[in-house]
DODRENLO-800446 format. One record per residue (C-alpha): residue number from 1; residue in one letter; x, y, z. Coordinates in steps of 0.02 Angstrom, whole numbers. Each point is the difference from the previous one (the first is absolute). Layout:
BEGIN
<atom sero="NUM" torlum="A" u="X" v="Y" w="Z"/>
...
END
This chain:
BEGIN
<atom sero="1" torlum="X" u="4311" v="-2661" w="-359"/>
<atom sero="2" torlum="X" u="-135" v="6" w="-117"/>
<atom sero="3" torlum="X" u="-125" v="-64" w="159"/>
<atom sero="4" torlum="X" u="83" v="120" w="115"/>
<atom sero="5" torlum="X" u="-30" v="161" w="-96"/>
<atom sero="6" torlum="X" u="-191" v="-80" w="-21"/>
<atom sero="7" torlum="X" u="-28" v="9" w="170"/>
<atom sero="8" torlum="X" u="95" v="167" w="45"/>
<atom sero="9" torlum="X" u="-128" v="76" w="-160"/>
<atom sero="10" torlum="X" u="-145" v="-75" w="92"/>
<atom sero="11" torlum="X" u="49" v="48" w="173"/>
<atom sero="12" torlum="X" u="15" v="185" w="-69"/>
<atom sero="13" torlum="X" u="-153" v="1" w="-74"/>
<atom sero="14" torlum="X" u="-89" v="-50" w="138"/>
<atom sero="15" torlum="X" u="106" v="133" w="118"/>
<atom sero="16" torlum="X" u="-35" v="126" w="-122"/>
<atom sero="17" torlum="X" u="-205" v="-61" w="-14"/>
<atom sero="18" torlum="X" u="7" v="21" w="193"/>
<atom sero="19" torlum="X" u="62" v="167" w="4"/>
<atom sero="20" torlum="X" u="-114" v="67" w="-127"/>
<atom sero="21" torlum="X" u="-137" v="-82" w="103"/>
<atom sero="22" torlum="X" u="46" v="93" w="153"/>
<atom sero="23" torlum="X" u="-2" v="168" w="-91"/>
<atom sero="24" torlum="X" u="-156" v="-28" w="-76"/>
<atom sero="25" torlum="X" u="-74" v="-52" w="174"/>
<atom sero="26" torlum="X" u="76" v="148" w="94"/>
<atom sero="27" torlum="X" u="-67" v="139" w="-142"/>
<atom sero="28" torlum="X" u="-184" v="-80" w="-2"/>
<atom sero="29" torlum="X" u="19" v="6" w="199"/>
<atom sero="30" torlum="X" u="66" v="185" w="-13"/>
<atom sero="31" torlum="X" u="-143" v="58" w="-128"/>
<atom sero="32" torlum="X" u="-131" v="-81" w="143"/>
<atom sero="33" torlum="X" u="47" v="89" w="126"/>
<atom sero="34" torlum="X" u="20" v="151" w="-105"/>
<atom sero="35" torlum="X" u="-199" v="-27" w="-26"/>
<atom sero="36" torlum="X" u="-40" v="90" w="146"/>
<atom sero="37" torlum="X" u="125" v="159" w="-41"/>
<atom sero="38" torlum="X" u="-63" v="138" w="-119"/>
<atom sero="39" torlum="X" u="92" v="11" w="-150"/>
<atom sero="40" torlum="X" u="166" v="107" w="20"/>
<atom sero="41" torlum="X" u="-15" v="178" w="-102"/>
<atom sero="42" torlum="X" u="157" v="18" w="-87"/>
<atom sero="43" torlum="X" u="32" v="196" w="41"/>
<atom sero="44" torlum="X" u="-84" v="119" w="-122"/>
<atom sero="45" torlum="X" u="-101" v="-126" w="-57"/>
<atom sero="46" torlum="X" u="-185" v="69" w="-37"/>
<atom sero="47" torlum="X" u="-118" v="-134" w="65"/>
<atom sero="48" torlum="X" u="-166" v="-8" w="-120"/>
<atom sero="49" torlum="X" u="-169" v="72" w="79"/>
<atom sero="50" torlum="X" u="-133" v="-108" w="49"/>
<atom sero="51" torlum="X" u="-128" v="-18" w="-162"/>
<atom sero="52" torlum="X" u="-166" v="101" w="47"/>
<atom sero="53" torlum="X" u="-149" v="-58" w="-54"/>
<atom sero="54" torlum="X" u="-141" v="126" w="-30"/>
<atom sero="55" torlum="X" u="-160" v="-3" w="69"/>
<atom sero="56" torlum="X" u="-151" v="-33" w="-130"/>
<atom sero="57" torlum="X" u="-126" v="154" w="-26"/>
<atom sero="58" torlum="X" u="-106" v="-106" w="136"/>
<atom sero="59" torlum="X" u="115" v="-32" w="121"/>
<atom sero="60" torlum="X" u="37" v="199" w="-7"/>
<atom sero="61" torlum="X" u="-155" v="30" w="20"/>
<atom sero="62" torlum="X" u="-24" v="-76" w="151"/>
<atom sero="63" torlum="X" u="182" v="45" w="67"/>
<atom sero="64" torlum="X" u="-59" v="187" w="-27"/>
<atom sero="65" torlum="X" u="-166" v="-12" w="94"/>
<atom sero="66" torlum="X" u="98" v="-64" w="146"/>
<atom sero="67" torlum="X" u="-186" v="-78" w="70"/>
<atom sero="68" torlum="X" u="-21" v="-178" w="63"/>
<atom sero="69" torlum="X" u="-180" v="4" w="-108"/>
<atom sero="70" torlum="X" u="87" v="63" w="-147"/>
<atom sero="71" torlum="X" u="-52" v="-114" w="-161"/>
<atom sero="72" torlum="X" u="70" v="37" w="-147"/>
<atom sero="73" torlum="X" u="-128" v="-70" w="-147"/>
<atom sero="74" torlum="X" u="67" v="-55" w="-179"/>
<atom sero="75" torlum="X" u="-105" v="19" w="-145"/>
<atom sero="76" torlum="X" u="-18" v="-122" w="-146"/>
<atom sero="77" torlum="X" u="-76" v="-16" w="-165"/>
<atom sero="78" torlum="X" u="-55" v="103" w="-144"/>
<atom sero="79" torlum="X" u="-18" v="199" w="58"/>
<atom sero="80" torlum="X" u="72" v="-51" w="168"/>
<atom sero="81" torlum="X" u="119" v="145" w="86"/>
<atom sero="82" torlum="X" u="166" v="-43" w="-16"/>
<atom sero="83" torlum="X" u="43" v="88" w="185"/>
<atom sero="84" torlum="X" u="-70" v="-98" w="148"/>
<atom sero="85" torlum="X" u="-127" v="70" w="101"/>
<atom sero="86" torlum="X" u="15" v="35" w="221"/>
<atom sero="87" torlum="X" u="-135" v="-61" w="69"/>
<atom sero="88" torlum="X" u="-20" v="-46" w="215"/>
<atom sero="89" torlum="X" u="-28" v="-152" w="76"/>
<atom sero="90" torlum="X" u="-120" v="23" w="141"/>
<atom sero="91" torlum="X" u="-129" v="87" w="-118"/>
<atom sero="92" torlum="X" u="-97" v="1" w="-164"/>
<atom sero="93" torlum="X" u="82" v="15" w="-183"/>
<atom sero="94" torlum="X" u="12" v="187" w="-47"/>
<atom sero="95" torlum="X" u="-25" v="86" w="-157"/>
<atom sero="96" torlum="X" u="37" v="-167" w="-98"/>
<atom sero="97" torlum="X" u="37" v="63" w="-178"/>
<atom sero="98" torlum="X" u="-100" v="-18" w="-144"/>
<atom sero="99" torlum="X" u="81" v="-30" w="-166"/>
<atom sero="100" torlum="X" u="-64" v="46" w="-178"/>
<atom sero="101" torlum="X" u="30" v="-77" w="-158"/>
<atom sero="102" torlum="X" u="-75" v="63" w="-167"/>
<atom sero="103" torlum="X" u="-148" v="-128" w="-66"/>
<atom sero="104" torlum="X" u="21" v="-72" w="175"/>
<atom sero="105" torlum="X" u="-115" v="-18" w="180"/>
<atom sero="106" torlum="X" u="102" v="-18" w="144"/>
<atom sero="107" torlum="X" u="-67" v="-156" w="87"/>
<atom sero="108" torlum="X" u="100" v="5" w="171"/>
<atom sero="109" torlum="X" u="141" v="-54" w="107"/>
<atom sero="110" torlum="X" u="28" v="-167" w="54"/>
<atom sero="111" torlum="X" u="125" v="-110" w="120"/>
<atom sero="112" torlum="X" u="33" v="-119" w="-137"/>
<atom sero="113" torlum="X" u="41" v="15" w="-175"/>
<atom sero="114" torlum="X" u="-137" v="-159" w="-5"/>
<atom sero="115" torlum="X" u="-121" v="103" w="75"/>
<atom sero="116" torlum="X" u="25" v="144" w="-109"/>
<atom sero="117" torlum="X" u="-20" v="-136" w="-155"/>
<atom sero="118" torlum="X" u="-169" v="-74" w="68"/>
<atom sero="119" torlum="X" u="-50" v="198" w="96"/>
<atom sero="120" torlum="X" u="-28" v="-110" w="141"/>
<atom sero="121" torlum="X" u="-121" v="145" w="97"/>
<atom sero="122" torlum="X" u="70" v="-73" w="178"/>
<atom sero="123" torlum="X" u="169" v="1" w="-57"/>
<atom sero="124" torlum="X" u="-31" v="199" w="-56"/>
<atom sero="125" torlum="X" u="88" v="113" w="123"/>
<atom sero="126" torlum="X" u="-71" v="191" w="32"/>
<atom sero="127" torlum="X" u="-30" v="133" w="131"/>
<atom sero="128" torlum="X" u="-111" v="-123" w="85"/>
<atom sero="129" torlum="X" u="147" v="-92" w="53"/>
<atom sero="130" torlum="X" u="119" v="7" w="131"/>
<atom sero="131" torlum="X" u="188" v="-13" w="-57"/>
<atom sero="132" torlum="X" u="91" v="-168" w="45"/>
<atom sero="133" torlum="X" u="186" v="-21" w="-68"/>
<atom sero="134" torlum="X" u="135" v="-135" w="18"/>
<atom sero="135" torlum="X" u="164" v="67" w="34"/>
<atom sero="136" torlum="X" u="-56" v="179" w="-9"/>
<atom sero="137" torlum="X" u="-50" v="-30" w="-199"/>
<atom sero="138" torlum="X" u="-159" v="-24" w="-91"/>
<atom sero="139" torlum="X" u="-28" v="-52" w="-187"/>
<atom sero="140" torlum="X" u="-171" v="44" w="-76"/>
<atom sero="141" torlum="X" u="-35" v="-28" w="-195"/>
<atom sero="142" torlum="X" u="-104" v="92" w="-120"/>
<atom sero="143" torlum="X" u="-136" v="-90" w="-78"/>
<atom sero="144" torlum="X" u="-104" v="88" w="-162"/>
<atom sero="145" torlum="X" u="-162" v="13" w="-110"/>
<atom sero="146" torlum="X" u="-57" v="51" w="-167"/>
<atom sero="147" torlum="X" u="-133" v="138" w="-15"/>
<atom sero="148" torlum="X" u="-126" v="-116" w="-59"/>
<atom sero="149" torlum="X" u="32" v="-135" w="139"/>
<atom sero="150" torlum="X" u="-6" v="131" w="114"/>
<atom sero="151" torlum="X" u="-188" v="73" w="-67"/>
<atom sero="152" torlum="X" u="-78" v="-180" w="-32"/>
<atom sero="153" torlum="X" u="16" v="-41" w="191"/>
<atom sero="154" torlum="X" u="-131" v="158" w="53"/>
<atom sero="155" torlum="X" u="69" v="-2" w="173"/>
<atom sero="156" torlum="X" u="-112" v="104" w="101"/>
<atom sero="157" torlum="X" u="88" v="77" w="164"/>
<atom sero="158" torlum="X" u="-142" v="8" w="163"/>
<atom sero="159" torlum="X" u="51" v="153" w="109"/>
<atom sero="160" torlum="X" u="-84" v="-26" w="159"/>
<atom sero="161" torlum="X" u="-43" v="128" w="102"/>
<atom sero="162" torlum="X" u="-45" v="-33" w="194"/>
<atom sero="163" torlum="X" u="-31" v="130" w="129"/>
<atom sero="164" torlum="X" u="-26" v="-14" w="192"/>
<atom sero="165" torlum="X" u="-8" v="-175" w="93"/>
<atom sero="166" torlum="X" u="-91" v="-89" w="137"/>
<atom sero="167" torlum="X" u="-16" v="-120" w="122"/>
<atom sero="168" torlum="X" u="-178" v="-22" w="19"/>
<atom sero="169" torlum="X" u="-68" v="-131" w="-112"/>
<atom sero="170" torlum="X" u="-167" v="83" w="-2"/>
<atom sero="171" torlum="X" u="103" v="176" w="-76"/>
<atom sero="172" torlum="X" u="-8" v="177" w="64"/>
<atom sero="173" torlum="X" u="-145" v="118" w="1"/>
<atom sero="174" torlum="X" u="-44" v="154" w="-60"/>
<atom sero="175" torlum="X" u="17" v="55" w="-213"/>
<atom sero="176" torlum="X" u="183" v="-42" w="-16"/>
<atom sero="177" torlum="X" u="-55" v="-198" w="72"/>
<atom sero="178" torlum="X" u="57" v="-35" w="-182"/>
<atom sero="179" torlum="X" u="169" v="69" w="-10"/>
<atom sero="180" torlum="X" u="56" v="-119" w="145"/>
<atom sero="181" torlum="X" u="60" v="-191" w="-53"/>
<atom sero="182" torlum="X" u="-37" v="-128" w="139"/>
<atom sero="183" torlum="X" u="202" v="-55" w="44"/>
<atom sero="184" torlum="X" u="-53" v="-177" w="-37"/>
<atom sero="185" torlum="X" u="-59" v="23" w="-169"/>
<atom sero="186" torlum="X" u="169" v="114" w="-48"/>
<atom sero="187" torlum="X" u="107" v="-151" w="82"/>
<atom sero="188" torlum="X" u="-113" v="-126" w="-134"/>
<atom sero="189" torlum="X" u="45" v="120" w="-121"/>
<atom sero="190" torlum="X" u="173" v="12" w="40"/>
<atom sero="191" torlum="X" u="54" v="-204" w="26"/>
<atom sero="192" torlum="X" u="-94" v="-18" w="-186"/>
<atom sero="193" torlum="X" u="112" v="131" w="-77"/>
<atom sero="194" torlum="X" u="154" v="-85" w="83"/>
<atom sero="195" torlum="X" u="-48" v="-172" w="-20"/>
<atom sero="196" torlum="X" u="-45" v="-25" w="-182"/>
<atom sero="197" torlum="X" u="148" v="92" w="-93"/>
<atom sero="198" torlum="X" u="-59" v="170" w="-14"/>
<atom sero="199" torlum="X" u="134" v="119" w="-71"/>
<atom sero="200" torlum="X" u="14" v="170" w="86"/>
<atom sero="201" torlum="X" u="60" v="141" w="-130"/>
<atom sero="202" torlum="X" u="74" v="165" w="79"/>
<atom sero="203" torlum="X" u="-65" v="144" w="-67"/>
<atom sero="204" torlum="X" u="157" v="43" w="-144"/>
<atom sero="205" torlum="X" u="-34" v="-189" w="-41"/>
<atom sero="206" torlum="X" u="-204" v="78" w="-33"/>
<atom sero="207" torlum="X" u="36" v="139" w="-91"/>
<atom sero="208" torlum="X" u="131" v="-93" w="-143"/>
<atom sero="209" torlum="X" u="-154" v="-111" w="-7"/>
<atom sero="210" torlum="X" u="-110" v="117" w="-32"/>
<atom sero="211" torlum="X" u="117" v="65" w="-153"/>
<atom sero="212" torlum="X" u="35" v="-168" w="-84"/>
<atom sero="213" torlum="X" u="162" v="-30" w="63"/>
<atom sero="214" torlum="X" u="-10" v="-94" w="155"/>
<atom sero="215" torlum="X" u="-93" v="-195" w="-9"/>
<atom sero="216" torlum="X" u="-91" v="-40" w="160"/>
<atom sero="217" torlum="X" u="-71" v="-189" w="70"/>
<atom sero="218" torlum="X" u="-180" v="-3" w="-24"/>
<atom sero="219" torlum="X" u="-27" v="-32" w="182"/>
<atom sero="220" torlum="X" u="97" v="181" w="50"/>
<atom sero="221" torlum="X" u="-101" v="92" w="147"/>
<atom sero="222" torlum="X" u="39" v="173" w="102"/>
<atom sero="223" torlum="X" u="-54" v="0" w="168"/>
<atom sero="224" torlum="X" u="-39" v="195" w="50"/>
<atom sero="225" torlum="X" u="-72" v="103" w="159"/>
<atom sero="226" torlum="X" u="-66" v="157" w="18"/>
<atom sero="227" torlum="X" u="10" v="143" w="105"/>
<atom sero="228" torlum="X" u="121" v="-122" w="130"/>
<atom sero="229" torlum="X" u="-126" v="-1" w="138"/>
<atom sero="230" torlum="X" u="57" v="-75" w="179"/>
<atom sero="231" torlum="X" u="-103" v="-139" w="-38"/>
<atom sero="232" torlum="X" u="139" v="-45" w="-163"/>
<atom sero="233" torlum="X" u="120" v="10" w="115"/>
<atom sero="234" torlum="X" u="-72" v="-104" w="153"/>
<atom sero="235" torlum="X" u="-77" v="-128" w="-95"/>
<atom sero="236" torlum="X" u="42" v="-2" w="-181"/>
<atom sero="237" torlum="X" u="196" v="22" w="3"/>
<atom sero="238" torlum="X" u="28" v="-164" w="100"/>
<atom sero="239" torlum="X" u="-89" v="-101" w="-127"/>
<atom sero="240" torlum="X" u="94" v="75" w="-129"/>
<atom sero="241" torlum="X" u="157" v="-42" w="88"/>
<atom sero="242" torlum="X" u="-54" v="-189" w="44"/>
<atom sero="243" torlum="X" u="-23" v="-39" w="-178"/>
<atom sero="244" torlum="X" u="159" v="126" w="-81"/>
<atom sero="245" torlum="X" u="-115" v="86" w="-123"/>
<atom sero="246" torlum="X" u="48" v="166" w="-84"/>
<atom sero="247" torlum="X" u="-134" v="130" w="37"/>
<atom sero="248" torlum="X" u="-9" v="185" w="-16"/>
<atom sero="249" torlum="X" u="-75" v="109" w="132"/>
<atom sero="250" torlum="X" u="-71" v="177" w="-69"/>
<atom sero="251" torlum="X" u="37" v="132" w="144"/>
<atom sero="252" torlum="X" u="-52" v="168" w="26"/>
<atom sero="253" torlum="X" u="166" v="75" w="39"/>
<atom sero="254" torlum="X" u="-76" v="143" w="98"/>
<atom sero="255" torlum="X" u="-105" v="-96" w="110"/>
<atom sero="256" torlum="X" u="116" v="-146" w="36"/>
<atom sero="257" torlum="X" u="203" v="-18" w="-70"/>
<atom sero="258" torlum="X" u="9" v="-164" w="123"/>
<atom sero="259" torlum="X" u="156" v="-98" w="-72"/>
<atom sero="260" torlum="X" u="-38" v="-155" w="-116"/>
<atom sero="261" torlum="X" u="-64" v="-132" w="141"/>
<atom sero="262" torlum="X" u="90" v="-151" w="-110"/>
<atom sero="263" torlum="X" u="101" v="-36" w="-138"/>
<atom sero="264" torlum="X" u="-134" v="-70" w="-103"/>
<atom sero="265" torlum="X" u="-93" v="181" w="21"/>
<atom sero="266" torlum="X" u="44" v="127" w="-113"/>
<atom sero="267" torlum="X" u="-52" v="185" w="31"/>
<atom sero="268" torlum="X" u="-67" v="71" w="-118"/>
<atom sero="269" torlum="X" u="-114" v="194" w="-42"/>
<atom sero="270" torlum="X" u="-188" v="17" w="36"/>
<atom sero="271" torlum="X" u="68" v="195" w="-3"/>
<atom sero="272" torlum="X" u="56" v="98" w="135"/>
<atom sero="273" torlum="X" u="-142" v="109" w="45"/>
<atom sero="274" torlum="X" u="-153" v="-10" w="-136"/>
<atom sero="275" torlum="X" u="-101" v="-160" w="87"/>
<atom sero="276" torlum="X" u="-132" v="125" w="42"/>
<atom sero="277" torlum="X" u="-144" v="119" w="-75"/>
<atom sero="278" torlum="X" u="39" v="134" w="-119"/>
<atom sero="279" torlum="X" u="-130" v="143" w="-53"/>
<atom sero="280" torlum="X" u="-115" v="-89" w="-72"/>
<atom sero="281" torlum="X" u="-14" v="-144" w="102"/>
<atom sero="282" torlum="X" u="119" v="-108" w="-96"/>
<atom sero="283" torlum="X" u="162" v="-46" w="29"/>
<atom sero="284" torlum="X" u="159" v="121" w="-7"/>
<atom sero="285" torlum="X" u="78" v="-89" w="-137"/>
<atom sero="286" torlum="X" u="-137" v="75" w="-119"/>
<atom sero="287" torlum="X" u="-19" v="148" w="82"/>
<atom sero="288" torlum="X" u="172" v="51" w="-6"/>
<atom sero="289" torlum="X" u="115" v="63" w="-138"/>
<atom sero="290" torlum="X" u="154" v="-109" w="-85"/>
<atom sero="291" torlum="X" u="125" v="109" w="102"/>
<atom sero="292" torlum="X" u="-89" v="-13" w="157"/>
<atom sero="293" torlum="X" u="-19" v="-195" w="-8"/>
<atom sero="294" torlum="X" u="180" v="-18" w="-76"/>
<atom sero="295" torlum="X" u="55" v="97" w="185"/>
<atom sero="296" torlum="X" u="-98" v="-110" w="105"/>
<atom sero="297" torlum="X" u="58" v="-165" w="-96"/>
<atom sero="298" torlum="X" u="163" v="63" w="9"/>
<atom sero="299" torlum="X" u="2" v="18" w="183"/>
<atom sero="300" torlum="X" u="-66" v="-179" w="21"/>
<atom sero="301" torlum="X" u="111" v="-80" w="-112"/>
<atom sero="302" torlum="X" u="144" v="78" w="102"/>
<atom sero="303" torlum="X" u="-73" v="-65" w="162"/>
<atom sero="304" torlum="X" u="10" v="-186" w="-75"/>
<atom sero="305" torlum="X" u="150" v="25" w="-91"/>
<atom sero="306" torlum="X" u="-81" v="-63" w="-154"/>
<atom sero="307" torlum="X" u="-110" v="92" w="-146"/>
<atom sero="308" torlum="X" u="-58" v="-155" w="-119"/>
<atom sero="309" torlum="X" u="-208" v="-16" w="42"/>
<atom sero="310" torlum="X" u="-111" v="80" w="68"/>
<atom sero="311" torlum="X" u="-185" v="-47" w="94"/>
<atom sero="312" torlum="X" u="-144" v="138" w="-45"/>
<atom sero="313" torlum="X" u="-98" v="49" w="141"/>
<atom sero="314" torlum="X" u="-180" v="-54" w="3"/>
<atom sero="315" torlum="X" u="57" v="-59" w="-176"/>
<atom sero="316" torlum="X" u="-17" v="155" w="-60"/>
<atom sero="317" torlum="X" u="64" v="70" w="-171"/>
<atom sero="318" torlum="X" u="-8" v="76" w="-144"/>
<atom sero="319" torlum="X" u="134" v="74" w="-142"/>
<atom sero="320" torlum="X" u="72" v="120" w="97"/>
<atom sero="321" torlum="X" u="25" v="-118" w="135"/>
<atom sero="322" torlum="X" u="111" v="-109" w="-121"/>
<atom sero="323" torlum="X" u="99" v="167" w="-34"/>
<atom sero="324" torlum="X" u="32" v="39" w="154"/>
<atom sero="325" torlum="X" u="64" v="-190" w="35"/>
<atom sero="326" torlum="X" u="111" v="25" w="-147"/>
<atom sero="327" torlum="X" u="71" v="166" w="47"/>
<atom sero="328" torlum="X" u="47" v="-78" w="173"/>
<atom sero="329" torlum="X" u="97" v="-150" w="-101"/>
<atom sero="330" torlum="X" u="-114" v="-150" w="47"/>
<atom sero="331" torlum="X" u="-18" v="-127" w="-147"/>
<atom sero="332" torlum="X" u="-160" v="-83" w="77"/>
<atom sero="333" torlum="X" u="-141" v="55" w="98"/>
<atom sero="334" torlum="X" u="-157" v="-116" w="62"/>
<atom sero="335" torlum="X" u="-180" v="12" w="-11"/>
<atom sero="336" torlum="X" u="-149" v="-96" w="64"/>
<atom sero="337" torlum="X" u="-61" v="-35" w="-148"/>
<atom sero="338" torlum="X" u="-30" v="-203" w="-16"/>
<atom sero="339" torlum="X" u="84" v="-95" w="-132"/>
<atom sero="340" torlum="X" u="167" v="-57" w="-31"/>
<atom sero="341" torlum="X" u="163" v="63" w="-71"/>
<atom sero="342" torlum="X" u="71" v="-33" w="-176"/>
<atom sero="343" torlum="X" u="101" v="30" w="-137"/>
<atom sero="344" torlum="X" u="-27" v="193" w="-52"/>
<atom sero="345" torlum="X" u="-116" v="39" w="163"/>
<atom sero="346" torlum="X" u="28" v="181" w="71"/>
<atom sero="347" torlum="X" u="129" v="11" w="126"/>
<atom sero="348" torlum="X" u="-75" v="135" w="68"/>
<atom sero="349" torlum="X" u="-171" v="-90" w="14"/>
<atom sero="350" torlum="X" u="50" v="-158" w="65"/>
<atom sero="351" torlum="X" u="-183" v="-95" w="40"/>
<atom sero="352" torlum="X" u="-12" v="-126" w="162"/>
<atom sero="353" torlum="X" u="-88" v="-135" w="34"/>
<atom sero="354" torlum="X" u="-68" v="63" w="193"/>
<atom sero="355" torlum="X" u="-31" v="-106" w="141"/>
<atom sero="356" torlum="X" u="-150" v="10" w="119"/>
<atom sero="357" torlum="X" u="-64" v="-51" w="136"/>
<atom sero="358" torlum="X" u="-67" v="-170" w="12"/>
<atom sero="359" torlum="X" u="119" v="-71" w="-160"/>
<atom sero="360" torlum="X" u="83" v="-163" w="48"/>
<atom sero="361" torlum="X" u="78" v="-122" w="-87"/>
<atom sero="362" torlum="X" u="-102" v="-27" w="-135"/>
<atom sero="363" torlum="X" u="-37" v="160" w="-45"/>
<atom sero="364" torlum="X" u="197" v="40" w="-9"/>
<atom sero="365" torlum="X" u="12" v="-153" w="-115"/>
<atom sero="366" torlum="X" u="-155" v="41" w="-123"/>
<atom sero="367" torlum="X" u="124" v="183" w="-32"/>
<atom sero="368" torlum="X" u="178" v="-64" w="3"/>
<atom sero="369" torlum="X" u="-10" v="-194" w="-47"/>
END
């Protein structure tokens, strides 16, 4: 008896083990198949929203411009703006900001934090530049100065000043044989500037230098023309393009409004109408009064789209010249004066360092390093 109920216990277990093994089998095959099926919603059941995830203040950015250029830039460091910046691929940096600290000289933006740290100058990003983003973002990094680091250095900014062009090795002829640059001495000029780590300040970046609050390299050079003969256009422009310099072109808005020829050209005032003779011989710029230059300056800038500097005619100038300039909202106006810009110059008497016939390499060198 005893080894009979044994073995009945046993046998039950084991019917009992096999059982539960074929229920647990048949759920686990159930709940597979059931993989494929959405879960059932008991009725009235509110099912939970998907979580949303907002865009960052970039990412909006760039949503909201609805552009395949659109690059949204991100500021960092000390001063930086905490909103990011549009900017377009396809073309140069615009109005980059420039921050201001008390007791402080803004030294730049830079692509790395690194850079920033060591103001690597090739590193330094400006209006010289053309915008290049990774995923539609860009992170540039503030980099700054003390007052007396900023004076000890003495940078001295060359403006240089080029007219009309040629072909001819030998030059033109005739009294204006100086005002034209032989095309192979401006393309010597130009692969130097490019090729040995020249930095290119826009003209906002020139005036916060001129006040204190802006550091510049030591090698910075503007590349300017006057008048914007054909001769810029035919000859000069496509040198400017081959080596991606920044240059300004000084038009006469009511002789020519042609559209800027490149991206690296920026238009800029040589007036609208006073590049000729007033009453006594001189030009209108000091023959005029504030109000009547202020109207003419006024019309040009509206031609370019842009009031910021100014060329004088024939270099002429004198304090009601600057008035006018002022009354017309231009911050800087050029002369022909030679020397160089620096901290506390006159914006409204910015001096040049002009280039004549018969300068080539050398020459360029002896003025700019």
């Amino acid at each position: 008896m005893a080894s009979g109920g044994k073995n009945r216990r046993s046998r039950t277990a084991a019917v009992i083990g096999s059982a539960v093994g074929v229920l647990l089998i048949a759920g686990g095959v159930a709940a597979f198949a059931g993989m494929d099926r959405a879960p059932e919603n008991p009725a009235g059941k509110a099912q939970s929203a998907p979580i949303a995830h907002p865009l960052t203040p970039a990412q909006q950015l760039v949503a909201d411009a609805d552009d395949p250029r659109a690059c949204a830039v991100i500021f960092h460091g000390e001063g930086a703006p905490t909103e990011p910046a549009l900017q377009l691929q396809e073309g140069l940096y615009q109005g980059l900001p420039i921050p201001q600290l008390d007791g402080r000289v803004f030294a730049g933006w830079y692509t790395s934090a690194e850079a920033a740290a060591a103001l690597t100058v090739d590193d330094r990003v400006n209006g010289a530049d053309p915008v290049v983003c990774v995923d539609q973002q860009m992170e540039l990094f503030a980099a700054w100065k003390t007052p007396e680091e900023n004076a000890a250095e003495g940078v001295r900014v060359p403006i240089l000043m080029y007219h009309q062009f040629t072909a001819k090795p030998e030059g033109e002829k005739g009294w204006l044989r100086g005002n034209y640059a032989y095309i192979g001495d401006f393309e010597a000029h130009m692969a130097h500037i490019a090729s040995t780590g020249f930095y290119l300040p826009t003209w906002d970046e020139l005036s916060a230098f001129i006040d204190g609050r802006l550091s510049l390299p030591a090698r910075s050079v503007i590349i300017t023309d006057d008048d914007a003969d054909q001769t810029w256009f035919d000859l000069a422009v496509p040198v400017v393009d081959a080596h991606r310099l920044l240059s300004t072109s000084f038009m006469v808005t009511a002789y020519r409004q042609d559209p800027a020829p490149s991206p690296w050209v920026q238009r800029r005032s040589h007036t609208h109408d006073m590049h000729q003779a007033g009453d006594d011989g001189k030009g209108r710029m000091v023959n005029w009064t504030p109000d009547e230059i202020a109207a003419d300056l006024i019309t040009s800038g509206d031609v370019l789209g842009v009031r910021e500097v100014v060329a004088y005619p024939f270099g002429h100038y004198d304090d009601t010249a600057k008035e006018g300039v002022r009354q017309a909202g231009y911050e800087l106006a050029r002369t022909i004066d030679p020397g160089y810009v620096v901290i506390g110059t006159d914006k409204l008497a910015l001096p040049v360092v002009r280039i004549d016939y018969g300068m080539g390499l050398d020459a360029l060198v002896s003025r700019i390093g």
